[in-house]
C-alpha positions in Angstrom: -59.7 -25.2 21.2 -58.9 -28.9 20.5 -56.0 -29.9 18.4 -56.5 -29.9 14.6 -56.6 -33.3 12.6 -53.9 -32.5 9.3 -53.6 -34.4 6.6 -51.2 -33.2 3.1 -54.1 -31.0 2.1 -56.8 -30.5 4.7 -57.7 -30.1 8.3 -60.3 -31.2 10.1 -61.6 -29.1 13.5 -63.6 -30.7 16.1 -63.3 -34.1 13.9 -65.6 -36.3 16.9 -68.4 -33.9 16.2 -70.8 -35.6 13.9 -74.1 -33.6 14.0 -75.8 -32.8 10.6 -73.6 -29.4 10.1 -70.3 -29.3 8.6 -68.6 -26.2 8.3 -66.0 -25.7 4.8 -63.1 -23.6 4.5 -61.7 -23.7 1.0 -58.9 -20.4 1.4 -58.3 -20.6 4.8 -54.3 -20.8 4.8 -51.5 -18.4 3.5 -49.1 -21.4 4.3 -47.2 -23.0 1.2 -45.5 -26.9 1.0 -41.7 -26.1 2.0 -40.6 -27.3 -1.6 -42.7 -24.9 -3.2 -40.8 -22.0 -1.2 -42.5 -18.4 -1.7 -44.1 -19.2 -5.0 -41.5 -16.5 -6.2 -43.7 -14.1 -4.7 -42.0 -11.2 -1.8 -43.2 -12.8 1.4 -45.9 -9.8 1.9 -48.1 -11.2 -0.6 -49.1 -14.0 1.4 -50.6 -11.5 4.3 -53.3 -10.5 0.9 -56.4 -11.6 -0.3 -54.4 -13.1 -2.9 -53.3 -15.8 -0.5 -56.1 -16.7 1.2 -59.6 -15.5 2.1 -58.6 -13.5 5.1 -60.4 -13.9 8.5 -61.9 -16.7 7.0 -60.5 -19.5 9.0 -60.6 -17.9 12.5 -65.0 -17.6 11.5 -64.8 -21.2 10.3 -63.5 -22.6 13.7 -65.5 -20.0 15.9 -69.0 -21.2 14.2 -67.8 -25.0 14.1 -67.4 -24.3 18.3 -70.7 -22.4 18.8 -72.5 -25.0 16.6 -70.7 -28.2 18.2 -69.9 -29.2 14.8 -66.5 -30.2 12.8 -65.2 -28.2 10.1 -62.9 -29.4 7.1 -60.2 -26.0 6.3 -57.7 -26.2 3.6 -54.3 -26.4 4.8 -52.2 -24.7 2.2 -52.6 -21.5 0.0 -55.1 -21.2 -2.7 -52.4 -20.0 -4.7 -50.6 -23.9 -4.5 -54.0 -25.1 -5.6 -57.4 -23.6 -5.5 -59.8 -25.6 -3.9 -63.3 -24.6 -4.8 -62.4 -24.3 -8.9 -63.1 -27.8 -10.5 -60.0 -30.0 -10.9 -60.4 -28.9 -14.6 -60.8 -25.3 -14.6 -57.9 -23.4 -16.3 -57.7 -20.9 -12.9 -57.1 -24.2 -10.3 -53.3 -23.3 -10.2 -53.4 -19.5 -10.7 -50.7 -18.0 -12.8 -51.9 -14.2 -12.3 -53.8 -13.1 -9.7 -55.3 -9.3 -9.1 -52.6 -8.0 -11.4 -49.5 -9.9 -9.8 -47.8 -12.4 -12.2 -47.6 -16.0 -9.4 -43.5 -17.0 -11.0 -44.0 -20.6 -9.3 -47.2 -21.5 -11.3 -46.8 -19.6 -14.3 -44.8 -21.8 -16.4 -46.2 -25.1 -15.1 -47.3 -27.6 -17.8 -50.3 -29.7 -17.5 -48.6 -32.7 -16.0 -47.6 -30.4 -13.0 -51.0 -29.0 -12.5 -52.2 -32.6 -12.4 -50.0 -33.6 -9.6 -50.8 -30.4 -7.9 -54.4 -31.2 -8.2 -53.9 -34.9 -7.2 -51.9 -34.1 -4.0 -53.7 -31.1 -2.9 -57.1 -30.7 -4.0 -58.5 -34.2 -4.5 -57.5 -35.2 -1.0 -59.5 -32.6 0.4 -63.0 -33.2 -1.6 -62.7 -36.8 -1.1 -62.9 -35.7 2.8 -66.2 -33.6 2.6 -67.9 -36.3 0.7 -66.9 -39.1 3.0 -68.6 -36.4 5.6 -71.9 -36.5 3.0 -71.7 -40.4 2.7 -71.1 -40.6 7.0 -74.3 -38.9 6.9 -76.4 -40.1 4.8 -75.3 -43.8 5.7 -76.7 -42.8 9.3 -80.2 -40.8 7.3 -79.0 -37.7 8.6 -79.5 -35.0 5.9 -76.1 -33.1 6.0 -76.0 -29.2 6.1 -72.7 -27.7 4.3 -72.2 -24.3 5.4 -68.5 -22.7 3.4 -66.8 -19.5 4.6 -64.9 -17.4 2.6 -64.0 -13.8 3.0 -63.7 -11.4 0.2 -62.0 -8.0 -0.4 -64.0 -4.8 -0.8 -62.0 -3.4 -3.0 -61.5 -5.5 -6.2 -59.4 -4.2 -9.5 -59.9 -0.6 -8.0 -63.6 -0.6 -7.5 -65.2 -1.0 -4.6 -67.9 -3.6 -3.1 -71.0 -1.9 -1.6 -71.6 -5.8 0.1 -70.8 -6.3 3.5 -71.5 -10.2 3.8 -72.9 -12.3 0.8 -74.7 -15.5 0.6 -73.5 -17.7 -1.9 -76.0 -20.9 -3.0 -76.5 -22.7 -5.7 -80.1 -25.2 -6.1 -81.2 -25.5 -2.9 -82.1 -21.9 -1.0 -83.4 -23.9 1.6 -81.3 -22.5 4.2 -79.8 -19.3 2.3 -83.3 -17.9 1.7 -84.6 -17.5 5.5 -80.6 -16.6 6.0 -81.5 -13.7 3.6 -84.3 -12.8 4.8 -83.4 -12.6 8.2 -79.6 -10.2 7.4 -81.8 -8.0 5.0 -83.9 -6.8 8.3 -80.6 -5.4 8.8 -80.8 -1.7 8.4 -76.6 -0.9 8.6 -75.3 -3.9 6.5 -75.5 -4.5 2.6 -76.2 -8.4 1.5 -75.7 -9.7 -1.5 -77.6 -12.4 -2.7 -75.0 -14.4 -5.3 -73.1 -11.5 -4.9 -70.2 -10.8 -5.2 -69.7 -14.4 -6.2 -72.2 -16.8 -7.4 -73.0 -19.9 -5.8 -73.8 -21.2 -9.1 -70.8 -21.4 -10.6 -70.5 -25.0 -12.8 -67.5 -27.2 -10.5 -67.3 -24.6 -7.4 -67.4 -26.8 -4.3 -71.5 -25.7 -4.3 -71.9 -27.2 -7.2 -69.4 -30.3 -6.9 -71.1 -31.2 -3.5 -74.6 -31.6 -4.2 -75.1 -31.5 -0.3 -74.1 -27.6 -0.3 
């Protein structure tokens, strides 16, 4: 595996790569800024789906190698900042997640979200849309493919999905992806489920590319 490119917010696997794929992991890190300590969350926590979107990052980088492609990963926790929420979505910084009450977000004011959002989460879309504008500069239609993981039990009910493809206007690629996991007798797929991928300021819909 070649050494990861870091920046304050982001990481960027395989960065020479720059075929027409690029692979996006918004919740791939449990890690948190050393100022920001624990969050005042008990250090098991961060091991949850709380945290991050587990097993997601390890699928991010294994794709990004078998597809000779880079991938962008988010460096830090979703609970500093979440990534695929719109800079102006009142859940960016979550103050309560799954039932447990984050004490390092949940008496932040809006300045502090701001600067949470402009050190963390702006860095990190400007890097997939200098990827788009790479791309298109060079008429090569860019494919964004973004990994996340979820849990299959959620508020004490479970999932019936096994995997889920998320899109938003363009099923270009999801629908023949659909088609071909549905032929799959021993695996449930959701189709915008259990998230949709049309979700107004997600990173499918900020990144008209997706």
């Amino acid at each position: 595996m070649k050494p990861l490119r870091t920046s304050a917010s982001f990481e960027v696997h395989q960065p020479e790569n720059t075929g027409n794929i690029l692979f996006l992991c918004d919740h791939a890190s449990n890690a948190v800024p050393e100022h920001l300590a624990t969050l005042g969350l008990p250090a098991g926590e961060f091991a949850t789906h709380i945290a991050h979107d587990i097993g997601a990052a390890e699928l991010t980088r294994a794709l990004a190698d078998r597809f000779g492609a880079p991938a962008i990963l988010g460096r830090w926790s979703r609970l500093v900042v979440d990534l695929n929420r719109g800079s102006d979505d009142p859940t960016v910084v979550m103050k309560l997640s799954d039932g447990r009450i984050i004490p390092g977000n949940r008496t932040l004011d809006p300045h502090a979200v701001a600067e949470r959002v402009a050190t963390y989460h702006a860095p990190y879309h400007e890097a997939i849309a200098a990827r788009i504008r790479d791309r298109l500069a060079r008429n090569v239609v860019p494919v964004l493919v973004s990994i996340h993981s979820f849990t299959p039990v959620w508020r004490g009910r479970p999932r019936p999905w096994h995997i889920g493809i998320l899109w938003d206007r363009d099923g270009r690629l999801a629908q023949p992806l659909l088609q071909r996991l549905q032929r799959e007798r021993d695996i449930v797929v959701g189709n915008n489920e259990p998230y949709s991928g049309e979700l107004e300021n997600d990173c499918l819909y900020r990144h008209p590319m997706c």
